[in-house]
C-alpha positions in Angstrom: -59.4 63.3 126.9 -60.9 66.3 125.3 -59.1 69.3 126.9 -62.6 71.2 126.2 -64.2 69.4 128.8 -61.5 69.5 131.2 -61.4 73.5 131.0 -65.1 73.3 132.0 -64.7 71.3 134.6 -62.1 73.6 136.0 -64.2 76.2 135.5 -67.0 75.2 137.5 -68.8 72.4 135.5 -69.9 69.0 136.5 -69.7 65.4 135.7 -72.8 63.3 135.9 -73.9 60.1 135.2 -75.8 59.8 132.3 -75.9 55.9 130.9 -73.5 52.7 131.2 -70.1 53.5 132.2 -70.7 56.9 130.9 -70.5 60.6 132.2 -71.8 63.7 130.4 -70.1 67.0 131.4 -71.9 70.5 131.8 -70.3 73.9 132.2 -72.2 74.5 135.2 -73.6 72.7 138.2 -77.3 73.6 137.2 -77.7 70.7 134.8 -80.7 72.1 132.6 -78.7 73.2 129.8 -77.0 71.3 127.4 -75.2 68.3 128.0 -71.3 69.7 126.1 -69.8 66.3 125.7 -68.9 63.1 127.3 -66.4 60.8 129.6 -66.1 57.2 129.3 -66.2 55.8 132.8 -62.5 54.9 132.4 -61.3 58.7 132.0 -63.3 59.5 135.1 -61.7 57.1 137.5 -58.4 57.9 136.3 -59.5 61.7 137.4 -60.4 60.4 140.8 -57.1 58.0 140.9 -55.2 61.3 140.6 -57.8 63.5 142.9 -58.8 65.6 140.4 -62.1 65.3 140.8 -65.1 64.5 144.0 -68.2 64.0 144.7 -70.7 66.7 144.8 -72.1 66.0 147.8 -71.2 63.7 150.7 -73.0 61.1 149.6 -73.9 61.7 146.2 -71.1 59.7 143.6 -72.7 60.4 140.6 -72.3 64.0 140.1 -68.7 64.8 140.1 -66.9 68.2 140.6 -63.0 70.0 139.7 -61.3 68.8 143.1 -60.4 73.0 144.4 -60.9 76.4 143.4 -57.8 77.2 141.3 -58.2 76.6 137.3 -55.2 75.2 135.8 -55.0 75.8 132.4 -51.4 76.8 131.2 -50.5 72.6 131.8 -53.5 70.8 131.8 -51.4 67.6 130.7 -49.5 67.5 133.8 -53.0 66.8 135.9 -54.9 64.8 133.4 -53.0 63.9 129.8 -55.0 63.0 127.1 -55.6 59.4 127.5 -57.1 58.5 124.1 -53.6 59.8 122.2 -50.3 57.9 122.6 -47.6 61.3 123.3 -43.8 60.7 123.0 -44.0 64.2 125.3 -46.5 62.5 128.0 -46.8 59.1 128.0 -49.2 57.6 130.1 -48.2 55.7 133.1 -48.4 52.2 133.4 -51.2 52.6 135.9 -53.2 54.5 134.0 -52.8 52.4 130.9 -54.3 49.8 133.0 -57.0 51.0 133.9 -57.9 53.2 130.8 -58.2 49.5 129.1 -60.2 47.6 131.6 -63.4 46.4 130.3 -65.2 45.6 134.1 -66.5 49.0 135.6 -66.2 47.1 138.5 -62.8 46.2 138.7 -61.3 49.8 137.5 -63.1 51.1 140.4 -62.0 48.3 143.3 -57.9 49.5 141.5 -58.3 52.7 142.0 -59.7 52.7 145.5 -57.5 50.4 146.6 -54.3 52.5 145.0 -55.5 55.3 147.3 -56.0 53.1 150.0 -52.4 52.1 149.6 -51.1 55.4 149.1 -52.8 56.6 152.2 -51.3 54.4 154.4 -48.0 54.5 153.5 -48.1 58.4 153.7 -49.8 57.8 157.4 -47.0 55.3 158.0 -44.5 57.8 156.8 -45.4 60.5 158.7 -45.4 58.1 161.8 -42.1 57.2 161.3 -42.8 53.9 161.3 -42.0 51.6 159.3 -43.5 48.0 158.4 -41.4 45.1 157.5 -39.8 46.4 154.2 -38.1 49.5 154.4 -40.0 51.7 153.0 -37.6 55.1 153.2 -35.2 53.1 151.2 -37.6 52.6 148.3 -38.4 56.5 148.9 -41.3 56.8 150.2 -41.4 60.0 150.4 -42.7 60.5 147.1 -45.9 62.8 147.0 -48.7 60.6 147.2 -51.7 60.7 145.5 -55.3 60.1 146.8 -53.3 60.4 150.0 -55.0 62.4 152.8 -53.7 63.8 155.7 -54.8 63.6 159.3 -55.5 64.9 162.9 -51.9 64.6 165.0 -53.9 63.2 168.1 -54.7 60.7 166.3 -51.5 60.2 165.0 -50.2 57.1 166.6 -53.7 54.9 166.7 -54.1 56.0 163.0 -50.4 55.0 161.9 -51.0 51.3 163.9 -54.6 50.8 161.8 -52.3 51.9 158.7 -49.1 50.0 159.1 -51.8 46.6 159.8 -53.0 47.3 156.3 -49.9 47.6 154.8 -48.5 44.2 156.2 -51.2 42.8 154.9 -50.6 43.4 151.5 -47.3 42.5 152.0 -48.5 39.2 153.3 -50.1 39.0 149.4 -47.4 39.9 147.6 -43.8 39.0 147.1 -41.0 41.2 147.7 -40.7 41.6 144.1 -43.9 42.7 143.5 -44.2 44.8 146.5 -41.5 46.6 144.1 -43.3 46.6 141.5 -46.5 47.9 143.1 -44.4 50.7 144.6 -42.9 52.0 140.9 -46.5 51.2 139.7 -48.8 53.4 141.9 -46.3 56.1 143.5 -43.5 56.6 140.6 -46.2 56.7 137.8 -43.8 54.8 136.2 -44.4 53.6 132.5 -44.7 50.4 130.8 -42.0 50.8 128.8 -39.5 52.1 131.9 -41.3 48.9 133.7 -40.7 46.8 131.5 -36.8 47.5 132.0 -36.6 48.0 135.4 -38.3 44.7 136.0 -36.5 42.7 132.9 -40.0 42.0 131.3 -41.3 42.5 127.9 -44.0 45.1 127.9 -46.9 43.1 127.7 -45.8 40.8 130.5 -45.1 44.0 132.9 -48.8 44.8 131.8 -49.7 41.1 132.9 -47.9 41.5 136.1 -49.1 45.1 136.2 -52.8 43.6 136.5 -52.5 40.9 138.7 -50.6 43.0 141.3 -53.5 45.5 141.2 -56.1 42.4 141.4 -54.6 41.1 144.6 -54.4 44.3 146.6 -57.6 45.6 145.5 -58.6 42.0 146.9 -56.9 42.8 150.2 -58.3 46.2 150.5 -61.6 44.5 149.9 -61.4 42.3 152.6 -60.0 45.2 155.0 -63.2 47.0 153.5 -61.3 50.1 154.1 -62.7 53.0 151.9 -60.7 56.0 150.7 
């Protein structure tokens, strides 16, 4: 990802649909100027996937802002690497592999709603303390999560029920095993490589696994049509 168009971003620029699965990028939000480069529809929903960027307005998702006010520019590769160059320094993670290389619009979008989704309600769970029929504090849950937003206390308890409903449904999907998987997957950032071990898989079969997983929780979250 061109680190040019990150800095302008951070500094106050916006990201607007402009054609097929692509974004153009301006240095300010009054878009009358000059159009200073472009984002492939991929790059801008692994943004979102890792809250780095939201919508304009409330409504409004095809003009796209930096997610808060502070710039970061000393380590801009530790909130969005450059995901068009392999680094032995930053690899990508296997998530974001995935969905850097999916062809259907569609489908990166549906994986990385449903990612938040997930990582929402296990954080709602968490801070609950409830837990739903795996033990989720002993797969450490309390990894930051991100997409994950917090909540109102009052509505602690009839929040944490709606959330911990969710998650047993993707259980219900998935098998133990890949509820693993899914956990190193979306909360670890682990990486293809380090899933591929963990998991005793050859690298492209951890991708294959990888994508299926995704595919069946996006399909539960779908048909929860629960939106982050």
């Amino acid at each position: 990802m061109n680190r040019r168009l990150l800095r302008a971003l951070q500094r106050g620029g916006v990201a607007a649909v402009t054609g097929v699965d692509t974004w153009g990028v301006w240095r300010s939000r009054d878009r009358r100027g000059r159009i200073i480069g472009s984002l492939t529809g991929a790059e801008v929903e692994i943004l979102r996937l890792r809250t780095s960027l939201k919508c304009l307005g409330d409504d409004d998702v095809t003009v796209l802002i930096w997610r808060g006010t502070e710039t970061i520019e000393p380590n801009i590769e530790a909130v969005a690497p450059d995901f068009g160059v392999s680094s032995k320094i930053t690899p990508r993670s296997l998530l974001e592999a995935l969905i850097s290389d999916c062809v259907s619009k569609d489908l990166r979008t549906r994986i990385r709603k449903a990612c938040q989704n997930f990582g929402a309600d296990l954080e709602c769970a968490n801070r609950a303390g409830n837990a739903v029929t795996m033990n989720w504090d002993a797969l450490g849950v309390n990894h930051h999560v991100k997409g994950a937003h917090g909540f109102d206390p009052m509505h602690k308890s009839s929040l944490a029920v709606a959330a911990r409903s969710r998650l047993k449904a993707v259980e219900a999907a998935l098998t133990h095993e890949d509820m693993r998987f899914l956990f190193k997957m979306v909360l670890s950032e682990a990486t293809r490589s380090s899933m591929a071990k963990l998991f005793a898989l050859r690298p492209a079969l951890a991708e294959r696994r990888g994508l299926a997983i995704l595919r069946t929780l996006a399909g539960v979250y779908d048909a929860l049509g629960t939106a982050p």
